[in-house]
Every structure is written in structure tokens, then in C-alpha cells.
Backbone as CSV, one residue per row, in Angstrom:
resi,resn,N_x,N_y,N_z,CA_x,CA_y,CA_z,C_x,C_y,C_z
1,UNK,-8.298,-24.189,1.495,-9.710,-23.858,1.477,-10.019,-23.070,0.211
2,UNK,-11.179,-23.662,-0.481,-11.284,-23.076,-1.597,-12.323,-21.893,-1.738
3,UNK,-12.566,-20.503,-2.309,-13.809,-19.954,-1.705,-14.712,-19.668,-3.575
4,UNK,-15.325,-20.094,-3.091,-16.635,-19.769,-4.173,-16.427,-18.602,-4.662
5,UNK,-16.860,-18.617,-6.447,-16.939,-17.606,-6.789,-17.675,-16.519,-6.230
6,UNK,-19.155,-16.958,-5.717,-20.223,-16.288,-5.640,-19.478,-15.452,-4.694
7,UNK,-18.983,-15.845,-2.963,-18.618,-15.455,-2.438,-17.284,-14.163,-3.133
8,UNK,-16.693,-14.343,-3.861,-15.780,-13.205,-3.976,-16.180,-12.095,-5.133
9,UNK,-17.522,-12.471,-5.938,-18.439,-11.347,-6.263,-19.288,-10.771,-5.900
10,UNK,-19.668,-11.114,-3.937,-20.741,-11.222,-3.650,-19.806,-9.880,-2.424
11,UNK,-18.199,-10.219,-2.118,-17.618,-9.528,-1.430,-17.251,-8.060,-2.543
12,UNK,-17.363,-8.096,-3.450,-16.519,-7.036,-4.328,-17.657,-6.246,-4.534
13,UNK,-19.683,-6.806,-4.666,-20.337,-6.007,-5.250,-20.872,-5.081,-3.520
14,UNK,-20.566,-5.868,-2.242,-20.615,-5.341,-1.264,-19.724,-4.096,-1.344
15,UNK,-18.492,-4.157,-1.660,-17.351,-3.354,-1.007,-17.953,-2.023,-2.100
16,UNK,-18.085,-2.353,-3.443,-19.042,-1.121,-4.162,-19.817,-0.504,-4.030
17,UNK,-20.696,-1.256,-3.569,-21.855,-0.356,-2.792,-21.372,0.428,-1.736
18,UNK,-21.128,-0.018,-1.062,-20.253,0.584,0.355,-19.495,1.430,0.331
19,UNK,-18.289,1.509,-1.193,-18.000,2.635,-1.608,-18.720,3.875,-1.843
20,UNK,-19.212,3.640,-2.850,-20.231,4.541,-3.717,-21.024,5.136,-2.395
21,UNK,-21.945,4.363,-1.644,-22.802,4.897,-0.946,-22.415,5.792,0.479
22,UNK,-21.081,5.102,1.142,-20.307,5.903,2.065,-19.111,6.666,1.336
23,UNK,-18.818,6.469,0.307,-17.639,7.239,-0.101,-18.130,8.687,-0.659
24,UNK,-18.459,8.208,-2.213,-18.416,9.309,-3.106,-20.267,10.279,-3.092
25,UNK,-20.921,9.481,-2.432,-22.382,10.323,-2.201,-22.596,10.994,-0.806
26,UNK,-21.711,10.191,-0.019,-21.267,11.082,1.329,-20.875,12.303,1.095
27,UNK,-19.576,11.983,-0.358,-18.858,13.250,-0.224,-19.566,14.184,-0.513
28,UNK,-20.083,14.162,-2.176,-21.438,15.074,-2.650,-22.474,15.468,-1.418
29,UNK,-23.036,15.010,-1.091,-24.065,15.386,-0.010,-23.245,16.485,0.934
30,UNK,-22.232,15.766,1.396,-21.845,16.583,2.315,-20.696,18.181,1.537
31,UNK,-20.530,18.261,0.403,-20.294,19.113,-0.288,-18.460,18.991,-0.555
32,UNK,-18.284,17.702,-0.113,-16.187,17.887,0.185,-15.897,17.670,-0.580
33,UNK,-16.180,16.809,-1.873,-15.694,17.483,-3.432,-16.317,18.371,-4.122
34,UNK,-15.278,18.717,-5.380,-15.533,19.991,-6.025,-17.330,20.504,-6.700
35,UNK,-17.965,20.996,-6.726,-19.248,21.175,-7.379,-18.995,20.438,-8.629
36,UNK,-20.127,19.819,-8.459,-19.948,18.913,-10.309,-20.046,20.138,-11.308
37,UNK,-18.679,19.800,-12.177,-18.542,20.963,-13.406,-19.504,20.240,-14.588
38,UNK,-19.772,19.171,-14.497,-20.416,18.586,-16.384,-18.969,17.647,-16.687
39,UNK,-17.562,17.475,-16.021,-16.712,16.858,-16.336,-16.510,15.622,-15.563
40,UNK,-16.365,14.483,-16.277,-16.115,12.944,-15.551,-14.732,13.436,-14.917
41,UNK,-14.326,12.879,-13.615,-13.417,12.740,-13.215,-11.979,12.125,-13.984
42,UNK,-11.104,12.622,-14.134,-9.685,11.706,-14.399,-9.100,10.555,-14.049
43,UNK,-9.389,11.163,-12.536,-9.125,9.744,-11.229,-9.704,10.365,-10.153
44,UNK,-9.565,9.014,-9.269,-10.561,9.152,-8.064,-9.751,10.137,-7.232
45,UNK,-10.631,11.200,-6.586,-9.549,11.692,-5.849,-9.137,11.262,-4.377
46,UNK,-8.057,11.952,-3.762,-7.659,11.056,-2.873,-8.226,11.980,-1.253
47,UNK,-8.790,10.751,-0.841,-9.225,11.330,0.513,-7.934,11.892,1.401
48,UNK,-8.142,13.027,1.650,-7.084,13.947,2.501,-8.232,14.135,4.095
49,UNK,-7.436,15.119,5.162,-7.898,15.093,6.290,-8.750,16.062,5.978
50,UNK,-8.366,17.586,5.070,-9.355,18.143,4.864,-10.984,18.019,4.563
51,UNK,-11.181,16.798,3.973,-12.488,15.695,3.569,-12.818,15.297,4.540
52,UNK,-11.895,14.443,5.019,-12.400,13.659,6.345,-12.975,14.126,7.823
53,UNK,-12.244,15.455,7.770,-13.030,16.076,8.956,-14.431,16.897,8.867
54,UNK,-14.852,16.821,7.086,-16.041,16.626,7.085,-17.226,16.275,6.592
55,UNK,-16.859,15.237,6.983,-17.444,13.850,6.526,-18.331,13.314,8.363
56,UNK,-19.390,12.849,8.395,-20.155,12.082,8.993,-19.376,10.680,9.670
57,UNK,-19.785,10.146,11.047,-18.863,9.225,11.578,-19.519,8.105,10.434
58,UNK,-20.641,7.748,9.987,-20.934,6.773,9.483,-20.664,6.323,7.873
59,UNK,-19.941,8.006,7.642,-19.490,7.869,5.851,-18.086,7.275,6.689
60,UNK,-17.222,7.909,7.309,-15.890,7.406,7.293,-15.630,5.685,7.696
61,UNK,-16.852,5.161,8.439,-16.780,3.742,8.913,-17.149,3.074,7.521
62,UNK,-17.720,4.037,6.530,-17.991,3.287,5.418,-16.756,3.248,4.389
63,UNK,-16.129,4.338,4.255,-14.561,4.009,3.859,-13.574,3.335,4.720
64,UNK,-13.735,3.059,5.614,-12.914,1.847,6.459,-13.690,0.584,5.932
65,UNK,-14.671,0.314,5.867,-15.467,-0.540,5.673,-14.782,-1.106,4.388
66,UNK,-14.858,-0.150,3.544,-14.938,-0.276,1.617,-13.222,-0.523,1.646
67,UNK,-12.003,-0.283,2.379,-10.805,-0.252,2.688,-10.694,-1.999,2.565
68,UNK,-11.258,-2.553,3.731,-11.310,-3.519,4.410,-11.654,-4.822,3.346
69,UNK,-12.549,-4.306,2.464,-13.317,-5.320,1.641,-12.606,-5.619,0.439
70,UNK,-11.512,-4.640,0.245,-10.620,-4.775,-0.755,-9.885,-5.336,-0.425
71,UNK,-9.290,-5.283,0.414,-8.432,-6.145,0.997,-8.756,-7.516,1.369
72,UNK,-9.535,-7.753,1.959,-10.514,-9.340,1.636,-10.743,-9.700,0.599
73,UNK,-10.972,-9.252,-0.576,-11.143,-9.371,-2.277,-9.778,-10.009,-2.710
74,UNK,-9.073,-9.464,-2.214,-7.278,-9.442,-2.624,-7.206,-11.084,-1.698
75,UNK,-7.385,-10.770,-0.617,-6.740,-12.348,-0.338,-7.699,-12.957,-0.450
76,UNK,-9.324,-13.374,-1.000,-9.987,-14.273,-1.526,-9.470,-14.747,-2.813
77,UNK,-9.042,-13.564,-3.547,-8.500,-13.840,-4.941,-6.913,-14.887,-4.971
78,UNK,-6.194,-14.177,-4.028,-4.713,-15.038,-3.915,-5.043,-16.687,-3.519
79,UNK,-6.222,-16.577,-2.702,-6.415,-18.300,-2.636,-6.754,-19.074,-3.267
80,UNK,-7.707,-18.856,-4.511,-7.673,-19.082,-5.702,-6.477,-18.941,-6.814
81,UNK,-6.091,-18.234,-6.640,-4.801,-18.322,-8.176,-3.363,-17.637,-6.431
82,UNK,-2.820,-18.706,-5.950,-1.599,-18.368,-5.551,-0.327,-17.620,-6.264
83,UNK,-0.483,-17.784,-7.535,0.540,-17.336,-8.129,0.639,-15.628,-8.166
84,UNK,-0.314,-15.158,-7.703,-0.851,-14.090,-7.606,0.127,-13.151,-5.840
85,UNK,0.176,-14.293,-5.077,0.517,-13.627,-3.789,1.744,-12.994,-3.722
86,UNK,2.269,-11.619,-3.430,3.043,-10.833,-3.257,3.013,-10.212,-1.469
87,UNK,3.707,-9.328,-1.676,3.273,-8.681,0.034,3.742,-7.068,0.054
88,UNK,2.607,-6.947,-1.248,2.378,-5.389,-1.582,0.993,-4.626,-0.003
89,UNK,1.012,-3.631,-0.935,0.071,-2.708,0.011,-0.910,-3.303,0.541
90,UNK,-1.620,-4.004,0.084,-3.229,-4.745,0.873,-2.573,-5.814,1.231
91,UNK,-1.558,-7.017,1.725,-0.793,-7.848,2.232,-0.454,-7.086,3.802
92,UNK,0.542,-5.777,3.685,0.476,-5.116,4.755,-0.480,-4.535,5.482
93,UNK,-1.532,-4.634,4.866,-2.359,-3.322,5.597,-3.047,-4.119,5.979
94,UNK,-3.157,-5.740,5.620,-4.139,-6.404,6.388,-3.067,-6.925,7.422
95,UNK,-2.062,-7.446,7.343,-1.045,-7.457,8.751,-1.054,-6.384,9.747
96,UNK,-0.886,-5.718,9.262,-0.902,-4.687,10.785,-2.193,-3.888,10.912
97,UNK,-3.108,-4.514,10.336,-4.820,-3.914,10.862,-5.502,-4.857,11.622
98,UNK,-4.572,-5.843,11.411,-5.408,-7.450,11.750,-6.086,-7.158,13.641
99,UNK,-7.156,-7.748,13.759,-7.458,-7.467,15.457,-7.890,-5.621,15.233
100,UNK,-7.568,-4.898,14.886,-8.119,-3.476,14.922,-9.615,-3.156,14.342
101,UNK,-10.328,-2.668,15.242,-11.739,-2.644,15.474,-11.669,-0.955,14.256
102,UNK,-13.093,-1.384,13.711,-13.329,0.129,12.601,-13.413,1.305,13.666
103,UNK,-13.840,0.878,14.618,-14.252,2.265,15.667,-12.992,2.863,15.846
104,UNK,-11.918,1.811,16.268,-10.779,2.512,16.759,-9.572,2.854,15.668
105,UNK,-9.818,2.597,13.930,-9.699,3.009,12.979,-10.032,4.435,12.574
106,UNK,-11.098,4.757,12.945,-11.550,6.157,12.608,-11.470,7.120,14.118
107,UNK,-11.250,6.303,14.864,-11.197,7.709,15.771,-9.460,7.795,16.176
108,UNK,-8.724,7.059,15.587,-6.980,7.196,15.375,-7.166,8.261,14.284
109,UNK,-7.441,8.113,13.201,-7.293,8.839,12.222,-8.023,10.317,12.515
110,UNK,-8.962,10.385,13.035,-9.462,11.844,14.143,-8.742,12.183,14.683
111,UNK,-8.221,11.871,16.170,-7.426,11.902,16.863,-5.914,12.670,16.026
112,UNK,-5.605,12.140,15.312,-4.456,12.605,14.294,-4.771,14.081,13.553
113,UNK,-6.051,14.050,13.056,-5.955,15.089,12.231,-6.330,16.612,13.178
114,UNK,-6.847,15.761,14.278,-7.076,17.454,15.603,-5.466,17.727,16.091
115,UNK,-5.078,16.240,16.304,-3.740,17.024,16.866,-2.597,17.288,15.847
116,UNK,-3.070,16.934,14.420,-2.188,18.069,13.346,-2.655,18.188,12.385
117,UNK,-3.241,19.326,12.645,-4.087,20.592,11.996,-3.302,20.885,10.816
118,UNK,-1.958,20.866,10.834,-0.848,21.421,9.643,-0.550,20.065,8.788
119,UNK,-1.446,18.962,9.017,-0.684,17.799,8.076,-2.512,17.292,7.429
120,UNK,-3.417,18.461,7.181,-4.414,18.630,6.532,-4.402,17.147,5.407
121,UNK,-3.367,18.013,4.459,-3.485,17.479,3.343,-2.585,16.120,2.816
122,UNK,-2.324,15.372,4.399,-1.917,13.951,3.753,-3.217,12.931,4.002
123,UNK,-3.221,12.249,2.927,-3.944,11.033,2.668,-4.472,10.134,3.684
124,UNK,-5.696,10.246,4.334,-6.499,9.353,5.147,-5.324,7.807,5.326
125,UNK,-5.469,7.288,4.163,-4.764,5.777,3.870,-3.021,6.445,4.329
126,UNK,-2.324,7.672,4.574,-0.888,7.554,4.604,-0.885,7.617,6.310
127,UNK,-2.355,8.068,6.897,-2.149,8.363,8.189,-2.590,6.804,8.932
128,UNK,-3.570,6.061,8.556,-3.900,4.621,8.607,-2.365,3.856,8.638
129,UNK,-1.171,4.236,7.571,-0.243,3.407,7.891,0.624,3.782,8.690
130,UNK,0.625,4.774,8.938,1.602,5.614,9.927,1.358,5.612,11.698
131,UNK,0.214,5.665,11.562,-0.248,5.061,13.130,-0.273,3.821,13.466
132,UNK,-1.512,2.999,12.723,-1.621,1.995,12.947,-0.918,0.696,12.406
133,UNK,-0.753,0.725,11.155,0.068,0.087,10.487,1.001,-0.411,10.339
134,UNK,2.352,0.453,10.128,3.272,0.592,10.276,4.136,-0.118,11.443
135,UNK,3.351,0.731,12.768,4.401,0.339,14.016,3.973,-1.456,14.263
136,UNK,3.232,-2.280,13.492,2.955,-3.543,14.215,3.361,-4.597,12.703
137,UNK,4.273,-3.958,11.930,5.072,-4.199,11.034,6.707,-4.693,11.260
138,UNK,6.777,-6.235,11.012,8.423,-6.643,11.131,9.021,-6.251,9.929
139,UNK,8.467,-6.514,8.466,9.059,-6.037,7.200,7.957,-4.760,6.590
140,UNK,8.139,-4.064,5.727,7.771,-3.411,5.223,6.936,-3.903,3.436
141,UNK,6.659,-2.785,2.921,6.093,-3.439,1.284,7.110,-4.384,0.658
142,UNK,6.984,-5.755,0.404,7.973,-6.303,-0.538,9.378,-6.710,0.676
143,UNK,8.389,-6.651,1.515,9.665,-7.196,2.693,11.164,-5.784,2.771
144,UNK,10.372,-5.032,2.335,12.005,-3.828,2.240,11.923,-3.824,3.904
145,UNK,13.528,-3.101,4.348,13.283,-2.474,5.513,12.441,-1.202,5.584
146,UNK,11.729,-1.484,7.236,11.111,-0.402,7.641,11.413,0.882,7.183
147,UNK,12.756,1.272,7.818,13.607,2.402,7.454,13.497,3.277,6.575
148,UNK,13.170,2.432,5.223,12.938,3.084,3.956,11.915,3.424,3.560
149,UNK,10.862,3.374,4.502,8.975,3.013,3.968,8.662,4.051,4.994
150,UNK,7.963,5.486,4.881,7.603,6.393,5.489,5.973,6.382,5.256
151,UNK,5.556,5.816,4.441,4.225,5.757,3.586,3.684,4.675,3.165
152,UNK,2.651,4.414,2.473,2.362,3.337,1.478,2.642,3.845,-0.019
């Protein structure tokens, strides 16, 4: 099946918006990054639990959302140029997300960060693979064993 360009610029300028508008103006509004100094960012920073717990249910369905669309981008793109397919990070994360509803995406990742208060500062996306991810995983990134893969 072949998919139209339109369709996989039409999925990428969605997943941007969706970023931008639930991600990084959520965050501003809601004050969870730093006060703008006058300096462009380096890199994006990385959503931790500290952010996320306060953040709005409808910004975080929008970074599940914007998660999701990348990952659809990625395998619209591999069906077009196969030579491309690996079974890196967005390969896994759409395997073991597959069937998992956004609702029950963000309230795992809640659920996690009330009942550990002391693991604040790991990465939204390390707790996504660690709950959900992970356990509905036969190989790991690149087919490694499980064993060796604590993270993405």
C-alpha cells in the first residue's frame, strides 16, 4: 500500500501543531519551563515528571498525541522507502503501545509519578517504556535482549 505524499505532510504538519500547541505553549502558559531569558534554546528539553504533574490533562493527551504522530510519520515514511526500516525506538514503541488507548497512556504515567514521588526526574517517554512498553515486548531496540534495555 502506497500512501500519498499529501497524507504524510498532512500527518507531520498535524503532529506540529499538536506539539507546539499541547507541548511547548502548554508548558509556557502553565509556567514548567524556565522564564524566557532572550536565549533560543540549545535543545528541546526533556519532559520529566516534575513538568508533567503540572501540566493540564489535555496538554499531556496532546504530547501523547504529538508521541503517536511521530511514530505514524516513521512508519508512513518506511512504506515508501523500505530501505529505511530498522526496529529502533518508534518501531518499539509502536509494538508495545499498539491497542493502548491515550486515556490509559496518561493516567499510567500519573499513576507512576504519585506512586514515585522520588523518580521526579525521569523522562515521561522512560516511564511510557517501562510500564507500558516494555513488558508487551519479545525483543528489545535492534532486537537486543530485554535484559539489557532498562530504557529507551
Amino acid at each position: 500500500m502506497k500512501t500519498p505524499k499529501r497524507v504524510i505532510h498532512y500527518c507531520f504538519a498535524v503532529s506540529l501543531v499538536a506539539g507546539l500547541a499541547g507541548g511547548s505553549l502548554a508548558f509556557a502558559a502553565e509556567g514548567a519551563l524556565p522564564a524566557e531569558s532572550g536565549k533560543a534554546l540549545s535543545e528541546m528539553p526533556v519532559l520529566t515528571g516534575n513538568e508533567w504533574q503540572a501540566l493540564q490533562t489535555e496538554s499531556k493527551m496532546a504530547f501523547i498525541l504529538g508521541v503517536g504522530h511521530v511514530v505514524t510519520i516513521e512508519e508512513n515514511v518506511i512504506l515508501k522507502h523500505p530501505e529505511l526500516k530498522r526496529k529502533g525506538f518508534s518501531a518499539k514503541l509502536s509494538e508495545g503501545l499498539a491497542g493502548v488507548p491515550m486515556d490509559t497512556i496518561v493516567r499510567t504515567v500519573d499513576e507512576f509519578y504519585q506512586k514515585n514521588p522520588d523518580e521526579l526526574d525521569l523522562p515521561v517517554m522512560g516511564v511510557i517504556w517501562r510500564q507500558l512498553v516494555r513488558p508487551k515486548l519479545k525483543t528489545g531496540i535492534a532486537d537486543q535482549p530485554l535484559t539489557s534495555q532498562t530504557g529507551p
